[in-house]
MIDRENMI-74862 format. One record per residue (C-alpha): residue in one letter; y, x, z. Coordinates in steps of 0.05 Angstrom, whole numbers, plus 5000, padded with zeros to 4 digits. Example, Ala and Ser with C-alpha at 12.3 -4.5 7.8 and 13.67 -1.06 7.14 Angstrom:
2
A491052465156;S497952735143;
***
This chain:
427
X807282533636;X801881923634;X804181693577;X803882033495;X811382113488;X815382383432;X817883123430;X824182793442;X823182423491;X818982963532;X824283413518;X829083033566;X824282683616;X817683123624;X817383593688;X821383473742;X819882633756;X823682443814;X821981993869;X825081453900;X831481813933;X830682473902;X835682773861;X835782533783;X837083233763;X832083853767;X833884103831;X834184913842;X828985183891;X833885793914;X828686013962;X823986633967;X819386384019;X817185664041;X815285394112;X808885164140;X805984874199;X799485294227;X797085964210;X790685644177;X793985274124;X797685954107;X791386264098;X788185754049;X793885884002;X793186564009;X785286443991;X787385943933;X783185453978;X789784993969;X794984903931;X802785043946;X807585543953;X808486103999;X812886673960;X817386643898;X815087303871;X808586783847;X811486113836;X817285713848;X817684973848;X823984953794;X820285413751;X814085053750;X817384363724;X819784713666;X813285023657;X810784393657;X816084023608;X813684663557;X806484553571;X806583833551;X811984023493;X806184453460;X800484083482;X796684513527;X792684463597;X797584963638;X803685383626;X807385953666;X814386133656;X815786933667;X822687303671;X823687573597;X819287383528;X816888133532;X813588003605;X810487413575;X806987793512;X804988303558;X802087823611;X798787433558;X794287993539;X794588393592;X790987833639;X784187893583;X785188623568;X783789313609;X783889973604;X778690153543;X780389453510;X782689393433;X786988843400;X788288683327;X796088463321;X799588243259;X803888793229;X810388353226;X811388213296;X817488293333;X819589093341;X819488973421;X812388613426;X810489253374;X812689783403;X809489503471;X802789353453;X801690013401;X805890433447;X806390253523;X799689893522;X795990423492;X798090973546;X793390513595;X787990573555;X788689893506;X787890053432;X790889633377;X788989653304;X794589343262;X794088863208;X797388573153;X798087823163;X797587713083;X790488013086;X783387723055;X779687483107;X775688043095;X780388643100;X781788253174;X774588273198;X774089023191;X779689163248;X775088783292;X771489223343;X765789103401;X771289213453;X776288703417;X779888203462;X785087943431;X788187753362;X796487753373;X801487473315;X807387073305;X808586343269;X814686623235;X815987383252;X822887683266;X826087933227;X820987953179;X820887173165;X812587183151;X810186483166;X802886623193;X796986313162;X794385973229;X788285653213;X786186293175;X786786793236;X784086243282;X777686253251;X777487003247;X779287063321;X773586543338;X767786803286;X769987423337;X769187113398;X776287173410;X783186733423;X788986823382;X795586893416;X801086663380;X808186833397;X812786043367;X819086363391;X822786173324;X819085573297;X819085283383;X814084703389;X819284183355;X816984523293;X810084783308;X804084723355;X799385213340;X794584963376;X793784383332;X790885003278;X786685293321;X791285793371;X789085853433;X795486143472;X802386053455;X808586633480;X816186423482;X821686833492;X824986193524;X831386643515;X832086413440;X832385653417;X829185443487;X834485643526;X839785583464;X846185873488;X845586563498;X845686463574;X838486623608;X832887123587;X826286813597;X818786703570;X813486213581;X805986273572;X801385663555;X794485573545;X791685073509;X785385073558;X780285113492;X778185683495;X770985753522;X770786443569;X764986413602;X761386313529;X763587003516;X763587223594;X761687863583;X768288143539;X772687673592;X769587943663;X776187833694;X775887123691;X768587073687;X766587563754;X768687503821;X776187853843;X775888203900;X782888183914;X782487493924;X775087473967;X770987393905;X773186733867;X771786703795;X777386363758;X773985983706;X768585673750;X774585513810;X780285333766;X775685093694;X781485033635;X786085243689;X783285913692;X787986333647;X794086133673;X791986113750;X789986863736;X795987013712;X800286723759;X796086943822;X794087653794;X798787873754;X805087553776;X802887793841;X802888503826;X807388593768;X813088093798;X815587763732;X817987153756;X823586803729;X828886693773;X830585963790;X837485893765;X834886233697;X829885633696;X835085103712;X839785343655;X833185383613;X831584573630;X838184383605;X837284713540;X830784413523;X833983773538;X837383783461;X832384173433;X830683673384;X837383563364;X839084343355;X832884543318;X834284073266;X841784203252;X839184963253;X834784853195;X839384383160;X844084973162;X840085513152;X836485163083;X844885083063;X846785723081;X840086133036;X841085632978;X849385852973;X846786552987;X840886552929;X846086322882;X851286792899;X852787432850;X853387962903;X846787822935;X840788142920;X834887762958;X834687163006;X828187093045;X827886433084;X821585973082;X824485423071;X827285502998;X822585292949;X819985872912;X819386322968;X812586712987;X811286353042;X814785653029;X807685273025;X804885573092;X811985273123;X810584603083;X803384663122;X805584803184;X812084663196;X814084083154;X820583893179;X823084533180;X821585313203;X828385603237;X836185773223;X834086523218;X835686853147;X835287463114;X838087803065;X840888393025;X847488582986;X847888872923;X851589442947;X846089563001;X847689863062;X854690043057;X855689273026;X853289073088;X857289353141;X863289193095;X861588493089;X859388453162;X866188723191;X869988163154;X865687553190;X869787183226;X866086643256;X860586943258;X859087423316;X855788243307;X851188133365;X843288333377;X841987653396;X838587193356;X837486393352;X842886083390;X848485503387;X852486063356;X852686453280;X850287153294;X849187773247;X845488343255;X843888933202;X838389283229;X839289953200;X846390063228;X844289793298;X837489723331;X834090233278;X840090623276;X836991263283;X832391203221;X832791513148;X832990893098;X825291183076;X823191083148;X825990463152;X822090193093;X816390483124;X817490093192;X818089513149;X825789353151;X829189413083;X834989983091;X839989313062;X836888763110;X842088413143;X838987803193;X843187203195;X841986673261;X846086033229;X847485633285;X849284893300;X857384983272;X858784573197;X854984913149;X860684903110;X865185243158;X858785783166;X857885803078;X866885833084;X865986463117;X860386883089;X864586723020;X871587073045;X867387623083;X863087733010;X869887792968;X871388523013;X865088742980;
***
C-alpha cells in the first residue's frame, strides 16, 4: 500500500485492493491455467520478458495478494507463499545453496526444519554445522566455512522457547558474507520484524498464528531485498550467472531486490511444485485479518497462565520469555516488547509419569501436535512426537524427558488457569 499503515490496519486492508466493481472480498483464483490472446505473449511469460500468469503450479493471483499483505506486514521488497512452513525453509535455502554447500543453523530450531536441513539436505550434498544460539561471537565464527551460504535460526524456537539474539547473528552472517534466515513463526511480524535487526529473510509456517485456527497448512517466504548478491557473486552464482533453463537471464541484474524471490518462484516452484493451493490462501487472508487482536490476547494469556504455573507447588520449571527473571526475558524486552507468544513450557514434579497424568485430566484443553492456534493445546513431547526415545536421548536431542508444551489460546485465562488447577490435583 502507498501509504505507512499500522500492522493493524495492513493486517485488514493490504493485498488484495479492489477496483471500482470488483469484489470487496479476496476473491479465490480456482484456476490452474489462465488465457491469452497470441502465441507471442505466451512466450514472453514463459521468457520472464513479462509479467503474468500462465500455470498455478508457479503463481496464483489469490496467493500472491496474501503474499503481498505478509510482505508489507514484515517490511520487505517481495514475498512468496508455499504449501507447508517446511517447503518454505527448504526453499529459502535451497534457492542459495547446492550440492557441496554448508550452512550454520541454530541448535534450537524446530525438530522438522532440523531434521531437514542436517538430514534430508545433507544426502544432496549440503553440509550443516550446528550451533548453539547462546554462543560468544567467537565460538560462532569458527562453524563458518569457504563454502558457507547461509546462517538459519529462529526468533523464538519451538519448543525450546530460545529468543535469538538477532543483531548478534546478523553481524556474524554479514562479517561472513552471508544472509541470515530467520524462521518468526511464533513471535509473527505483530511482534517482531527481524529485518529491522539485521535479517535478511524471514520463513512462516503460515499454518500457526497466521492462519490461527487450525484450518490450512501453509508458509511464506520474504525477502527483505538488502542483501547485496552480486557483492558476494561468486558464493551466490545462481542468482549472479546466467540460467539456462530460462535462456540465460541473471536474476539479480533482471529482477534487482526482486531477485530472490523471482528465483524462487520461477525455479524452484517450477520444479519442486510447492504452491499453496488457493482456498488454503483464502482461509489464510481471513486469519491475518485479526491477527493483531489474537497475538495480543495470546500473550496476555500465556504471561497469566506461566505466572499461576511458576507459583504452583507441583511444578518444577516454567520457561516462557516473558516472565521477568527468565534467561532470555531481556532479548524479548529487545525485540519483542509487547510481547513474544502464548507458547509455554514446562515440567511436573513428578516428571514424566506427572505429565501424562495431569495431561489426561485437561479438559479444555486439547492433546493435539498442533501448536499456536485460537484453541488451548498440550503436547508432551516424550510420550508423542519423540516417543521412541530413552529419557537420556531425549536430553541429548534437547527436549527435557518432563517437558510438556502448552499453546494458551484466545479462551479467559481464567477458564485456561481453572483447568490446569483441577487437571494438577490428579497429580
Amino acid at each position: 500500500m502507498s501509504k505507512a499503515y499500522k500492522k493493524e490496519t495492513l493486517c485488514v486492508q493490504a493485498g488484495w485492493q479492489p477496483e471500482n466493481g470488483q469484489p470487496r472480498v479476496l476473491p479465490i483464483i480456482q484456476s490452474t491455467t489462465y488465457k491469452y490472446s497470441t502465441s507471442e505473449q505466451m512466450g514472453r511469460l514463459f521468457d520472464l520478458e513479462e509479467n503474468g500468469y500462465f500455470y498455478t503450479r508457479l503463481q496464483n493471483p489469490t496467493n500472491d495478494y496474501v503474499a503481498q499483505k505478509i510482505c508489507e506486514l514484515e517490511g520487505g521488497v517481495a514475498a512468496m507463499l508455499t504449501s507447508s512452513g517446511q517447503a518454505a525453509t527448504y526453499y529459502a535455502i535451497f534457492n542459495i545453496c547446492e550440492a557441496g554447500d554448508h550452512v550454520v543453523m541454530s541448535s534450537t530450531v524446530y525438530g522438522g526444519s532440523f531434521n531437514l536441513i542436517t538430514c534430508t539436505m545433507k544426502k544432496m550434498g549440503i553440509d550443516c554445522t550446528v550451533v548453539d544460539p547462546d554462543w560468544s561471537e567467537e565460538e560462532l565464527n569458527k562453524a563458518f566455512r569457504e563454502n558457507t551460504k547461509c546462517v538459519f535460526a529462529e526468533t523464538i524456537a519451538n519448543p525450546a522457547l530460545v529468543v535469538l539474539d538477532i543483531e548478534k547473528f546478523a553481524r556474524i552472517a554479514h562479517a561472513h558474507q552471508v544472509p541470515l534466515i530467520v524462521d518468526n513463526t511464533f513471535a509473527t511480524p505483530i511482534n517482531c520484524n527481524p529485518f529491522k535487526w539485521g535479517a535478511d529473510i524471514v520463513t512462516h509456517s503460515t499454518t500457526k498464528y497466521m492462519d490461527g485456527h487450525a484450518m490450512c497448512v501453509g508458509g511464506a517466504i520474504v525477502d527483505s531485498g538488502n542483501f547485496d548478491w552480486d557483492a558476494h557473486a561468486e558464493k551466490f552464482p545462481g542468482l549472479t550467472t546466467p540460467d539456462e533453463s530460462y535462456h540465460g537471464v541473471t536474476y539479480t541484474k533482471k529482477f534487482g531486490k526482486a531477485a530472490y524471490i523471482t528465483k524462487a518462484t520461477v525455479q524452484l516452484m517450477r520444479d519442486l511444485g510447492s504452491i499453496q493451493s488457493p482456498q488454503n490462501a483464502f482461509l489464510l487472508n481471513v486469519g491475518l485479518e485479526t491477527l493483531p487482536l489474537r497475538m495480543e490476547r495470546h500473550c496476555e494469556n500465556a504471561l497469566a497462565v506461566a505466572t499461576f504455573l511458576q507459583n504452583h507447588e507441583k511444578v518444577a520449571w516454567v520457561n516462557y520469555p516473558g516472565l521477568e527473571g527468565n534467561k532470555y526475558h531481556e532479548l524479548a524486552k529487545k525485540y519483542m516488547p509487547n510481547g513474544t507468544c502464548g507458547v509455554i513450557s514446562f515440567g511436573l514434579k513428578g516428571g514424566r509419569s506427572a505429565a501424562e497424568k495431569m495431561m489426561d485430566h485437561l479438559e479444555l484443553a486439547a492433546i493435539v501436535t498442533h501448536v499456536a492456534d485460537a484453541r488451548t493445546c498440550v503436547l508432551h513431547p516424550a510420550s508423542h512426537t519423540h516417543r521412541q526415545m530413552t529419557d537420556e536421548q531425549l536430553v541429548e536431542a534437547g527436549v527435557a524427558p518432563d517437558l510438556i508444551r502448552f499453546s494458551v489460546g484466545i479462551e479467559h485465562k481464567d477458564d485456561i488457569i481453572a483447568d490446569l488447577e483441577q487437571a494438577l490435583q490428579f497429580v
